[in-house]
N, C-alpha and C positions, 0 to 999 in steps of 0.2 A: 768325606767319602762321597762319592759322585750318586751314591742310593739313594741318600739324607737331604742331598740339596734341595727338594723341596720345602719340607721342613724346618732345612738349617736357612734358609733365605727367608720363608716367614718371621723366625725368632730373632734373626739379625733384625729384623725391620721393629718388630717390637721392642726389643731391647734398644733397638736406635731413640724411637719412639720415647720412652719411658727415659730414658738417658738424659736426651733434648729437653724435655719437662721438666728436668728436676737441675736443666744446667750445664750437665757433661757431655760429653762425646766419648763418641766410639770410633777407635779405630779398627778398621782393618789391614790384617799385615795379609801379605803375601807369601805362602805357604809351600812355594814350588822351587822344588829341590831340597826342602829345608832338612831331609833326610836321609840327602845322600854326599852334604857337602857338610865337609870332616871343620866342626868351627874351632877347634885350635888352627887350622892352618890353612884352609880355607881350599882346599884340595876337593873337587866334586869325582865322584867314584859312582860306578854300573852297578847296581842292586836290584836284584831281584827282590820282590816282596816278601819272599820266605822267610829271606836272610834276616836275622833278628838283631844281628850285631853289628856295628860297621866297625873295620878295621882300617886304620889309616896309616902310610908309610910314616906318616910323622911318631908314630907311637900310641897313640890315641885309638881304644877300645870302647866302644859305651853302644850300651842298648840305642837304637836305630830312633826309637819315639823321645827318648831324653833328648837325645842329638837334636831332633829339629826343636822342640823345647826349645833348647838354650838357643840356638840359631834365629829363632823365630822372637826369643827378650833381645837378642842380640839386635836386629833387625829394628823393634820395638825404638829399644832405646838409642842406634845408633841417627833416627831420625826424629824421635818426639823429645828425648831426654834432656838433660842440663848436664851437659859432659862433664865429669869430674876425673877424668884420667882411665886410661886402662887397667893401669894396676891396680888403682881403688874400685875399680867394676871387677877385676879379677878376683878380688878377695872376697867381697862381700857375694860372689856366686860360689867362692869356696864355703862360704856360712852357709848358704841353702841346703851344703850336702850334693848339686848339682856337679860340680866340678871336681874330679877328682885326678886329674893333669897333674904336674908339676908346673908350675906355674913360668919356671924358667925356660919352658919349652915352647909357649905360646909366643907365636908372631908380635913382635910389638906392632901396638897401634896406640899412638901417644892422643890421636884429636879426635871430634867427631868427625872430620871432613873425607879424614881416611876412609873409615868403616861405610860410610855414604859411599863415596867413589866405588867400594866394592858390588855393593848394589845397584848399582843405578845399571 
């Protein structure tokens, strides 16, 4: 939230800081739109900030902040991760309790190349 960015830009830097010291890295993902584009289908929709829910023509209902969540592991992992298929990233975000789609509903995306191409 645009209040906190002083704040949140300190602690990014410390965290970066402390990160770099001990070896790791920190990334930064990109966080815009991540809440109003529906990630089973990849559909972006007009939300006002009240709205708590998004509804997506695809079928897809979920709290507005889980949405960009996943959007935002999505995002994560379709640029840092070791791709192991879609369907094995779909299932193991059905263990988190995150996902609760039908699975047979989601847009396939068999590679990472794909899911980059949507981002870039």
């Amino acid at each position: 939230s645009t209040q906190n960015n002083g704040y949140l830009s300190r602690f990014i830097k410390f965290l970066t800081y402390k990160a770099e010291f001990i070896g790791k890295k920190v990334v930064k993902i990109d966080e815009s739109y991540t809440s109003k584009i529906c990630y089973v289908c990849g559909k972006q929709h007009d939300m006002p900030l009240y709205r708590r829910d998004m509804t997506c023509d695809c079928g897809n209902v979920i709290d507005r902040d889980r949405n960009s969540a996943i959007n935002i592991m999505i995002r994560y992992l379709s640029n840092y991760a070791t791709w192991t298929g879609y369907e094995h990233f779909v299932h193991n975000l059905r263990q988190t309790g995150l996902l609760t789609f039908d699975v047979s509903q989601i847009h396939p995306m068999n590679d990472i190349t794909t899911r980059r191409n949507l981002h870039a």
